[in-house]
Backbone bond lengths (Angstrom), bond angles and torsions (degrees), N, CA, C in turn:
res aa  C-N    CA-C-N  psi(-1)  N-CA   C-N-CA  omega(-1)  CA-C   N-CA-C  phi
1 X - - - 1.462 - - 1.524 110.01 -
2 X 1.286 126.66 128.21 1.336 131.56 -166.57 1.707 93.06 -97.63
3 X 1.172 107.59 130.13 1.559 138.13 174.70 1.339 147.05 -65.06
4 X 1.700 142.08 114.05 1.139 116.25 -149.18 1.377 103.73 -100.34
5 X 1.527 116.92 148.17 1.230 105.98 -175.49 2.203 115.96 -83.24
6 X 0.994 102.41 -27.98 1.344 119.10 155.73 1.738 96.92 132.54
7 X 0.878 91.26 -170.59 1.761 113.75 178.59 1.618 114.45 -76.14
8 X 1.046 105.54 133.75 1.831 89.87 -169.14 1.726 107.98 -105.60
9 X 1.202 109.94 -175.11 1.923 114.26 -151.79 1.460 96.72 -79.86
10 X 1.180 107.60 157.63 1.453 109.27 171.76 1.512 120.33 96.63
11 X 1.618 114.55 179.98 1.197 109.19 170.71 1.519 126.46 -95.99
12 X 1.537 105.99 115.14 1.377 118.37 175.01 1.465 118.53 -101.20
13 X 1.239 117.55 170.47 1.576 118.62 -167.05 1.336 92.42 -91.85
14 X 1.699 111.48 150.88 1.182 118.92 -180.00 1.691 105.95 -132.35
15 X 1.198 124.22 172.21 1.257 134.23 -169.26 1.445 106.02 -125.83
16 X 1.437 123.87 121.57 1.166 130.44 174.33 1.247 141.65 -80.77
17 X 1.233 132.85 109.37 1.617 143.63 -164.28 0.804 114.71 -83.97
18 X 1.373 157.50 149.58 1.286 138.04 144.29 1.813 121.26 -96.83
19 X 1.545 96.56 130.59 1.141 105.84 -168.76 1.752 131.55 -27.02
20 X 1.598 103.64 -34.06 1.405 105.82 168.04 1.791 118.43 -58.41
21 X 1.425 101.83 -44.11 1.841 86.68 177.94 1.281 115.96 -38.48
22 X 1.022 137.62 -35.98 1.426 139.23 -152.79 1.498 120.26 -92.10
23 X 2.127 100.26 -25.83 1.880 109.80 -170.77 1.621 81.09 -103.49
24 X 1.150 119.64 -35.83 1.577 116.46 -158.75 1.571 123.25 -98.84
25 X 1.407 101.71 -46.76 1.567 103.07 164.69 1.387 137.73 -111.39
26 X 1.465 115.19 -15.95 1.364 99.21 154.91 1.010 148.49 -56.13
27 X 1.489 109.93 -17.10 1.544 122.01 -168.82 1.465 96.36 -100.26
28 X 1.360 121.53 6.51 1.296 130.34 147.01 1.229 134.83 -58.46
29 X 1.350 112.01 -39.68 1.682 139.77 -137.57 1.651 90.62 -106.59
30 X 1.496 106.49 111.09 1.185 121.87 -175.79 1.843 120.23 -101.50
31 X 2.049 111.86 -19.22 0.799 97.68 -159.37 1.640 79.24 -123.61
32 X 1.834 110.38 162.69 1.558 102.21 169.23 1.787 117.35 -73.12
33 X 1.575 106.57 -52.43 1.262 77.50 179.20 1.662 137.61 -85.48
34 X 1.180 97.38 22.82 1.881 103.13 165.55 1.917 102.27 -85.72
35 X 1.462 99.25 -11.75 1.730 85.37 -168.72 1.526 86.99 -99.96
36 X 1.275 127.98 -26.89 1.644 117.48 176.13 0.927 104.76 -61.60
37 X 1.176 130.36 -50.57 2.129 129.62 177.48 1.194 77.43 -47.93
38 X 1.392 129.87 -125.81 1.017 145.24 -134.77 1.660 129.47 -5.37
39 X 1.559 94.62 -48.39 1.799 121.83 -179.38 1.619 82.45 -74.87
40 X 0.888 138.74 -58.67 1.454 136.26 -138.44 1.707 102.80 -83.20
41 X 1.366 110.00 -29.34 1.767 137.02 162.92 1.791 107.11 -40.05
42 X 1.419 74.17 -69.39 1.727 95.67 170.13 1.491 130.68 -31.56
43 X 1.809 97.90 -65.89 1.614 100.70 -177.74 1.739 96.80 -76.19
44 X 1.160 129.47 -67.07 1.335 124.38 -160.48 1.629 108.64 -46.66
45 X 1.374 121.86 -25.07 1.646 108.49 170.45 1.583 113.41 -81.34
46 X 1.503 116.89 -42.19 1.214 111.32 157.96 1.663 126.83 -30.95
47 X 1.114 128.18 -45.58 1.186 141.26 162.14 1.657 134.82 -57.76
48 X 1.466 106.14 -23.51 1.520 116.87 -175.11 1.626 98.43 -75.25
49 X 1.508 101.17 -165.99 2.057 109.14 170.39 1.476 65.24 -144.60
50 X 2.105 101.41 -169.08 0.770 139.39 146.76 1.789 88.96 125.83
51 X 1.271 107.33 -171.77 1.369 116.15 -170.85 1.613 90.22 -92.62
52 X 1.025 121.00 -44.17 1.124 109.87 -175.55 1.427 113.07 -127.12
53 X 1.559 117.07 133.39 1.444 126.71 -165.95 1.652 112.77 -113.17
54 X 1.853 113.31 127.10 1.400 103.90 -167.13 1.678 88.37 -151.19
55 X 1.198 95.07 175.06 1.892 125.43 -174.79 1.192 113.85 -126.65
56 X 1.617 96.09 136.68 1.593 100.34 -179.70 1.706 94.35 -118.54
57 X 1.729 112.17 152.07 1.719 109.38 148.26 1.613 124.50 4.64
58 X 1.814 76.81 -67.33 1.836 100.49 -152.04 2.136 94.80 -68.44
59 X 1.400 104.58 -12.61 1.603 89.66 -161.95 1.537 97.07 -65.55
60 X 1.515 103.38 -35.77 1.494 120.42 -143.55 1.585 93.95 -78.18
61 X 1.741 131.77 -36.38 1.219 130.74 -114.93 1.999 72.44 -129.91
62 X 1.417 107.72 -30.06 1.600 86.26 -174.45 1.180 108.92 -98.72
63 X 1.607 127.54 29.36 1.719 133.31 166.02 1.544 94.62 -83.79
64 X 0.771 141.51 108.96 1.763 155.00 175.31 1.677 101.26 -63.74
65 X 1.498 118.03 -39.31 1.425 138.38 -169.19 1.845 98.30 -73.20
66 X 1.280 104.73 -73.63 1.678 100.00 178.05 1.326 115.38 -78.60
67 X 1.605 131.93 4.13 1.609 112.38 156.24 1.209 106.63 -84.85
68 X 1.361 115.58 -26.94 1.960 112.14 -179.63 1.761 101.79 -61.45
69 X 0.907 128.74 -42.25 1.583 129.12 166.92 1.585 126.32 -73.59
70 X 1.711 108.95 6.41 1.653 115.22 159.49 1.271 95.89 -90.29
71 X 1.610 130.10 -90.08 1.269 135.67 -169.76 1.381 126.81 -109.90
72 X 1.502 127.44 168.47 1.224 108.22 172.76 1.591 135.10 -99.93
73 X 1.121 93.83 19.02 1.642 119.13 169.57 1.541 103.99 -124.17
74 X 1.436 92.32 148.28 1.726 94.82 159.84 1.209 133.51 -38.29
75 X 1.708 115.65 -66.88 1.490 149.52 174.58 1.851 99.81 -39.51
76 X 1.303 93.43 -57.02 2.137 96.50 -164.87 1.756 84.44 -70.68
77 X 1.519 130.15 -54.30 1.431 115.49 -179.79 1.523 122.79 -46.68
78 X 1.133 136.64 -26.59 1.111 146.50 170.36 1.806 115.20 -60.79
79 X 1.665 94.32 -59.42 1.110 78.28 -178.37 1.329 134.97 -103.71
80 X 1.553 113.59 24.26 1.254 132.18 169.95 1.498 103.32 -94.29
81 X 1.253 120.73 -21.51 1.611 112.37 169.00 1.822 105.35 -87.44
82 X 1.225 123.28 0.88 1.583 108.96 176.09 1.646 93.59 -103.78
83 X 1.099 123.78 -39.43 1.972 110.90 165.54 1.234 103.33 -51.88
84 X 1.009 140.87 -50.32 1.383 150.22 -167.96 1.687 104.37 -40.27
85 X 1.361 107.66 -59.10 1.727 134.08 -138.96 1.982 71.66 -75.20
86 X 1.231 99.96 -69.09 1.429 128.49 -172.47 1.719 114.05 -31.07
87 X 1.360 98.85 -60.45 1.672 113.17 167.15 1.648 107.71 -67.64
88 X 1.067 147.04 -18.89 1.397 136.51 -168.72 1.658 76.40 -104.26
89 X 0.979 124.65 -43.66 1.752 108.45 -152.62 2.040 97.31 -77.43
90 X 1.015 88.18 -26.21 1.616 86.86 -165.58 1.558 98.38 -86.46
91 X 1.266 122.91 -18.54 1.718 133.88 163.94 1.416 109.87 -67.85
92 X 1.033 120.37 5.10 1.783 105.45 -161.73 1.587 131.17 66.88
93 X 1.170 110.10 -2.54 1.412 110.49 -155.48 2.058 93.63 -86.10
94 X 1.199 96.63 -53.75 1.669 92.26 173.75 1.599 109.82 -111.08
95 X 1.304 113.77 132.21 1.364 114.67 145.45 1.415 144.20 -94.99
96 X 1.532 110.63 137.68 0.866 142.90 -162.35 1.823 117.88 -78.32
97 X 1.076 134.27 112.99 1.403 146.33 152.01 1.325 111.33 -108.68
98 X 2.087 110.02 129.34 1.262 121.95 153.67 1.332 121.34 -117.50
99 X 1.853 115.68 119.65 0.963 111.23 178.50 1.596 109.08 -99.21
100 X 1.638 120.55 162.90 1.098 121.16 166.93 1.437 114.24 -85.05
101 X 1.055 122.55 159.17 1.841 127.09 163.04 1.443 106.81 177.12
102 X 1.364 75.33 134.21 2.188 93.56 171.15 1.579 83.99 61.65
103 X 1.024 129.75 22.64 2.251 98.60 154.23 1.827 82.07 105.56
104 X 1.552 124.12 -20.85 1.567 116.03 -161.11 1.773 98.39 -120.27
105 X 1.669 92.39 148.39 1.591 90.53 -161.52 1.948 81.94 -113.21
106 X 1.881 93.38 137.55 1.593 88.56 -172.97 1.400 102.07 -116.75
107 X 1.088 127.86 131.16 1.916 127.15 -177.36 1.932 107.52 -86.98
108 X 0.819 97.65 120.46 1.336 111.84 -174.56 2.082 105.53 -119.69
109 X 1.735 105.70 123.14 1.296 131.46 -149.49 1.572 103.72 -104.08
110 X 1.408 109.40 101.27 1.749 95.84 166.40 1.330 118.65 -117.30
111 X 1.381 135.78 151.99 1.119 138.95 -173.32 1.800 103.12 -65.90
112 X 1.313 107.48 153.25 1.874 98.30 176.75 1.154 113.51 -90.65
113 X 1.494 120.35 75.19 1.842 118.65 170.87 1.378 85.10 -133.23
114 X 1.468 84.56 172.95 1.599 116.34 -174.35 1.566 104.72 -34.48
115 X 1.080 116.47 -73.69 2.022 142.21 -173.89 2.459 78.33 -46.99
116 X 1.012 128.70 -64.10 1.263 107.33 -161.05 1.544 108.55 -78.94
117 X 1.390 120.25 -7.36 1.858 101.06 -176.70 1.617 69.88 -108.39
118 X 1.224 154.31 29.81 0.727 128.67 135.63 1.632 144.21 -71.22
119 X 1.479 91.04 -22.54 1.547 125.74 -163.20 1.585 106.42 -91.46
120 X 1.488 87.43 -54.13 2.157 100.60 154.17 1.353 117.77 -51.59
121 X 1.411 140.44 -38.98 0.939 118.49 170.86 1.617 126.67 -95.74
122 X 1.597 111.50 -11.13 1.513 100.15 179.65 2.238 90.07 -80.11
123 X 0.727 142.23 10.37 1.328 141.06 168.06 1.344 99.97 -84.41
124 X 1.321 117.30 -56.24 1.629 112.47 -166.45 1.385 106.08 -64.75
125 X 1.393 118.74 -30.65 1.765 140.85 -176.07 1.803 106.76 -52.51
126 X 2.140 95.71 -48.05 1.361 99.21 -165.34 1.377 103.43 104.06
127 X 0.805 133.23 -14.98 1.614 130.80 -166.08 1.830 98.19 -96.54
128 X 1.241 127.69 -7.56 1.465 117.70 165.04 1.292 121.43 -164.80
129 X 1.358 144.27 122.67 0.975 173.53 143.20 1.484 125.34 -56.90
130 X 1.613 97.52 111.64 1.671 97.98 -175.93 1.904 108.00 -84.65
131 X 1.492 107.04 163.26 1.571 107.34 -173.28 1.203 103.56 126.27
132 X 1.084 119.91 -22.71 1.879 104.52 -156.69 1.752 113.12 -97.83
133 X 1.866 109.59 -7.96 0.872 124.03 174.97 1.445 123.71 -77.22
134 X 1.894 117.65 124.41 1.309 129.96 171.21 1.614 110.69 -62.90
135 X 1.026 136.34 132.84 1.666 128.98 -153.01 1.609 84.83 -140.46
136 X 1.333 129.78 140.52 1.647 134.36 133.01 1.627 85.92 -59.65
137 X 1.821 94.85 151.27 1.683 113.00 144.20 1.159 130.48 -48.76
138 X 1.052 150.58 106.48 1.868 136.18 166.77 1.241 99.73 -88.75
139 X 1.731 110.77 132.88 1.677 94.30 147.87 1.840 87.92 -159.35
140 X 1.555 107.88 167.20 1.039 107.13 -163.31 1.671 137.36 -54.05
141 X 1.381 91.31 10.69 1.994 103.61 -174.37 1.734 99.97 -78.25
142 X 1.664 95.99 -17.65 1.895 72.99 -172.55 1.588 94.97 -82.67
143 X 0.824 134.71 -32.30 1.234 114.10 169.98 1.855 140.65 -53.07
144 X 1.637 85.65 4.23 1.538 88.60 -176.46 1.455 103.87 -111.93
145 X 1.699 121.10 141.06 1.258 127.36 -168.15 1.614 104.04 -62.93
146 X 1.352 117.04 128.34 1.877 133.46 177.99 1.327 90.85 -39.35
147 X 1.188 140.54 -36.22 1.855 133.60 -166.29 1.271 83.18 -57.73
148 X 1.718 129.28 -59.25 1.382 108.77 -143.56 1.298 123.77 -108.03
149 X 1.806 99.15 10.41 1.828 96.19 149.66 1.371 112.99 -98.29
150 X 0.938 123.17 -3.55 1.341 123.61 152.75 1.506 137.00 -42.38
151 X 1.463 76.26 -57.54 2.037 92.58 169.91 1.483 112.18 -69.89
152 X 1.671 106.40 -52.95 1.490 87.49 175.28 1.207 143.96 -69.12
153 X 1.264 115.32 -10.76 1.600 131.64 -174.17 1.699 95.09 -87.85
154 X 1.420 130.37 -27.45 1.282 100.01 -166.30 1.715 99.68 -135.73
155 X 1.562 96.37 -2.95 1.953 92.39 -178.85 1.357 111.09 -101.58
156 X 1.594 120.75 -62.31 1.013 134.57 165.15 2.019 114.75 177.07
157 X 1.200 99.96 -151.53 1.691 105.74 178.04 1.568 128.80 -53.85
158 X 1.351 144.26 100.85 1.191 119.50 -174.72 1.323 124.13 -63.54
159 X 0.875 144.93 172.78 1.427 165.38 178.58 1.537 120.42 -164.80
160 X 1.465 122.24 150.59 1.343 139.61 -140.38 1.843 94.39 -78.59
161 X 0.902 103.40 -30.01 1.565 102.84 167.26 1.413 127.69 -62.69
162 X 1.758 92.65 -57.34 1.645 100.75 -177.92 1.980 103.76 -67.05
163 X 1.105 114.68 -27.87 1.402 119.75 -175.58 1.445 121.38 -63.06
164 X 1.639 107.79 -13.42 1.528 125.77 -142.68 1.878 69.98 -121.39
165 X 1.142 130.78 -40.66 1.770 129.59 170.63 1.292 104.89 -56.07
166 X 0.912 111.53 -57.49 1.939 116.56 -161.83 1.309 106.67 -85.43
167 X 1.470 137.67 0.38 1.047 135.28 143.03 1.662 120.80 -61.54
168 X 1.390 95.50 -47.55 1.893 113.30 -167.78 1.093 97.76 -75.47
169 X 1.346 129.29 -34.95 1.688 133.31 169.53 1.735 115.04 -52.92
170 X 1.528 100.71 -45.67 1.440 116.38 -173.18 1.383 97.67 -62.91
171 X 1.460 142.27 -38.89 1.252 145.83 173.87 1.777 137.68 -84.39
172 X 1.885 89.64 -4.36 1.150 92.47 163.46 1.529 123.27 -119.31
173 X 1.722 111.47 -5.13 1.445 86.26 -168.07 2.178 87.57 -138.87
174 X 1.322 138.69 151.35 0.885 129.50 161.99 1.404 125.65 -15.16
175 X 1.213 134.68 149.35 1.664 138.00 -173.44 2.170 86.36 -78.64
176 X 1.347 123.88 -57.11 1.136 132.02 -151.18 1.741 82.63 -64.40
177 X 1.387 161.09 -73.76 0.679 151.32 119.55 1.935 118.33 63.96
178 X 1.776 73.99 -100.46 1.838 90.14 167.00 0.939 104.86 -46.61
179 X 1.258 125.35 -46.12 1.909 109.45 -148.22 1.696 111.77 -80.14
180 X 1.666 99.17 -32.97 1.647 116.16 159.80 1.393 97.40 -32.15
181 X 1.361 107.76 -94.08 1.356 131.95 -146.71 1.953 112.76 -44.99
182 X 1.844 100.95 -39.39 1.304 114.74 153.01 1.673 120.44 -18.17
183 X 1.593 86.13 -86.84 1.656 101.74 169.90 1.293 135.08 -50.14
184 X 1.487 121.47 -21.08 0.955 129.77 162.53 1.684 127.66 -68.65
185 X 1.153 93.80 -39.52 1.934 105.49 -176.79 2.067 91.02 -87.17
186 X 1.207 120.12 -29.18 1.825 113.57 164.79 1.665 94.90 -64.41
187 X 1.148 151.15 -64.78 0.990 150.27 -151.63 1.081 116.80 -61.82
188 X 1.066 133.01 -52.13 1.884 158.93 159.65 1.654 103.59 -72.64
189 X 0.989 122.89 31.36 1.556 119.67 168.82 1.714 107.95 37.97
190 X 1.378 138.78 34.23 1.255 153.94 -152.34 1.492 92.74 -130.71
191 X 1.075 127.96 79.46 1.580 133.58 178.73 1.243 106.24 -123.88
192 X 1.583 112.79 67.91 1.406 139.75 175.00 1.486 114.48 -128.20
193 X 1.307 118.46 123.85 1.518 116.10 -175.12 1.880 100.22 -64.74
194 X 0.965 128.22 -46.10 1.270 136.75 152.99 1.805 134.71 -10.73
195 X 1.327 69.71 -47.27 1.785 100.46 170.97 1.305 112.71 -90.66
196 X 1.328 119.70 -15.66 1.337 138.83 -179.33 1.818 112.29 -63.92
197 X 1.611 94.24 -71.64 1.089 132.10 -172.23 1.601 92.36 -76.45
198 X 1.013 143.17 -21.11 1.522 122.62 -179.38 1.571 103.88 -89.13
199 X 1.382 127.56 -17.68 1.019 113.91 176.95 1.477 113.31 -96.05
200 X 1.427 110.87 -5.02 2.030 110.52 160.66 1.216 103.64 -66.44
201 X 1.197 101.84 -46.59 1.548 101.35 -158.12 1.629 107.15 -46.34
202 X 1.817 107.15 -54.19 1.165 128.94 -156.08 1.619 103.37 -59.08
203 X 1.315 127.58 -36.35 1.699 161.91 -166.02 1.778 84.54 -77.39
204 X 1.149 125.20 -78.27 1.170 134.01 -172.63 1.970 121.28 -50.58
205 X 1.093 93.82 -22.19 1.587 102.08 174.59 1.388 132.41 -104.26
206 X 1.755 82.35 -39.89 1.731 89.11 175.25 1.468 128.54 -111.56
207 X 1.847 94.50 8.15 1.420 101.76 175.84 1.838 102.32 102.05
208 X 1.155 109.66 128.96 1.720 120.78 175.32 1.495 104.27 -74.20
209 X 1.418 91.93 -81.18 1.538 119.44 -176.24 2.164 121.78 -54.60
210 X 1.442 85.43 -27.12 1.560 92.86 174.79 1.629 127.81 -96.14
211 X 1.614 112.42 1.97 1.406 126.82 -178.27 1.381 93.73 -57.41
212 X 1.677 104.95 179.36 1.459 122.23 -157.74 0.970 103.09 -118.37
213 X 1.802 124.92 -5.91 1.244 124.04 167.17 1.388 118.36 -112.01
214 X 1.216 125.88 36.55 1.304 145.38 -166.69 1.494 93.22 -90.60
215 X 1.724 119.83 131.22 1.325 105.72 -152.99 1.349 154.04 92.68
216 X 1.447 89.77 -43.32 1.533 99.84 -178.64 1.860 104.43 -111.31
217 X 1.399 118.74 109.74 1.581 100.03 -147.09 1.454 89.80 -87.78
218 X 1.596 143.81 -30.95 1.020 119.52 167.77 1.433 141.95 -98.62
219 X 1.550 102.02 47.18 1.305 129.18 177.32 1.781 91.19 -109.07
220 X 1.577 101.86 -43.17 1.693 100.52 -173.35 1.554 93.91 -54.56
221 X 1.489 110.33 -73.45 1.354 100.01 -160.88 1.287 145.51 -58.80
222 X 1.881 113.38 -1.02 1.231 130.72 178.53 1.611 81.88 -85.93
223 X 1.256 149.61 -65.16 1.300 132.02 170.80 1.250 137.70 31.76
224 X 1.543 94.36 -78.47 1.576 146.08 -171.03 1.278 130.85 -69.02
225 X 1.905 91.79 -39.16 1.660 116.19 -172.99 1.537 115.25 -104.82
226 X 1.546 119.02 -14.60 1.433 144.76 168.87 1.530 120.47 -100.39
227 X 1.125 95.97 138.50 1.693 110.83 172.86 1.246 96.74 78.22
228 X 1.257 95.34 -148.97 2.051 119.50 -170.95 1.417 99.79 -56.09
229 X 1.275 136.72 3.76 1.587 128.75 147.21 1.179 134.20 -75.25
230 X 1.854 109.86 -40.10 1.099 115.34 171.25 1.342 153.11 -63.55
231 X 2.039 109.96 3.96 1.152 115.02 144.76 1.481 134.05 -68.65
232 X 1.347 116.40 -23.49 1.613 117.84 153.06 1.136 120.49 -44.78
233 X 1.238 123.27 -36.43 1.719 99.49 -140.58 1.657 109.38 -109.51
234 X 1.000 132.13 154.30 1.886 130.81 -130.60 1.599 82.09 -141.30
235 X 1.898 98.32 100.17 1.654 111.15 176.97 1.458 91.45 -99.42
């Protein structure tokens, strides 16, 4: 079972529930992934604008982050998020609009409060039509601190330890910093958090900006690859 590292200090953004999910419909909610939609329903509308806020398939199905947490294949993720759609819609919890266009029929997802049978009915009215809205992507990576796609894209796997580092890192040394130091241990084949942290450290004591090879870039990078570095680095 992979491990949470917890919630970190300070003020973070939160997503708002309303108290009934919890007396009225959870104790409804029979399957997990109809209750992961659901939560996951939640933050991604929290997140939209417009007068009126809705979900498509594609919002749910092109987060790579919350289908890896439906199934462990693509194929079973897919189709545990269309029972999913199916069980919340046939629960009341989201409603459902299909419009036709171009020959293709598109299902469009609203939460069941006031603002969404509201949205259902100025559609049924004619008076508004979803589609016409320019959208950024959401999906759950912005919610994850830059330290730790950082690490994974160029160090390796996180884990509740290393996560519990790159937090304490995040609080001790500039973000511009980390992300240096990142590139540096990718550069030198040194893809050790270890290697990471020895070169904050090194920045942090003896000065970044005031080194003697500042300037000289392959004076920097013999630096890096000599001395108390050169147990990192994987010839």
């Amino acid at each position: 079972m992979k491990g949470f590292t917890g919630f970190p200090e300070g003020k973070v953004r939160s997503t708002p529930i309303p108290s009934q999910f919890f007396s009225e419909l959870l104790p409804l909610v029979d399957h997990l992934a109809e209750l992961k939609l659901t939560l996951y329903a939640f933050w991604q509308l929290n997140l939209k604008e417009g007068r009126f806020r809705y979900l498509r398939r594609e919002d749910f199905a092109g987060d790579e982050i919350f289908m890896r947490g439906l199934g462990e294949s693509r194929r079973e993720a897919e189709a545990l998020l269309d029972d999913a759609l199916e069980r919340a819609a046939a629960r009341g919890t989201l409603l459902v609009v299909s419009i036709e266009s171009a020959g293709a029929v598109d299902n469009y997802y609203f939460m069941n409060t006031p603002k969404g049978r509201a949205a259902v009915e100025a559609i049924t009215r004619g008076a508004w039509r979803p589609g016409g809205e320019t959208e950024a992507t959401v999906d759950l990576s912005v919610e994850r601190p830059n330290v730790f796609r950082l690490y994974e894209q160029n160090i390796g796997p996180l884990t509740p330890m290393i996560a519990e580092a790159l937090r304490d890192a995040e609080e001790t040394y500039p973000a511009r910093w980390i992300e240096e130091a990142i590139r540096i241990a990718v550069e030198n084949n040194a893809r050790k958090w270890r290697y990471v942290t020895a070169i904050l450290e090194d920045w942090r004591t003896k000065g970044k900006d005031e080194r003697e090879d500042r300037g000289d870039s392959e004076k920097a990078r013999r630096r890096y690859v000599e001395g108390e570095f050169a147990d990192y680095i994987e010839h």
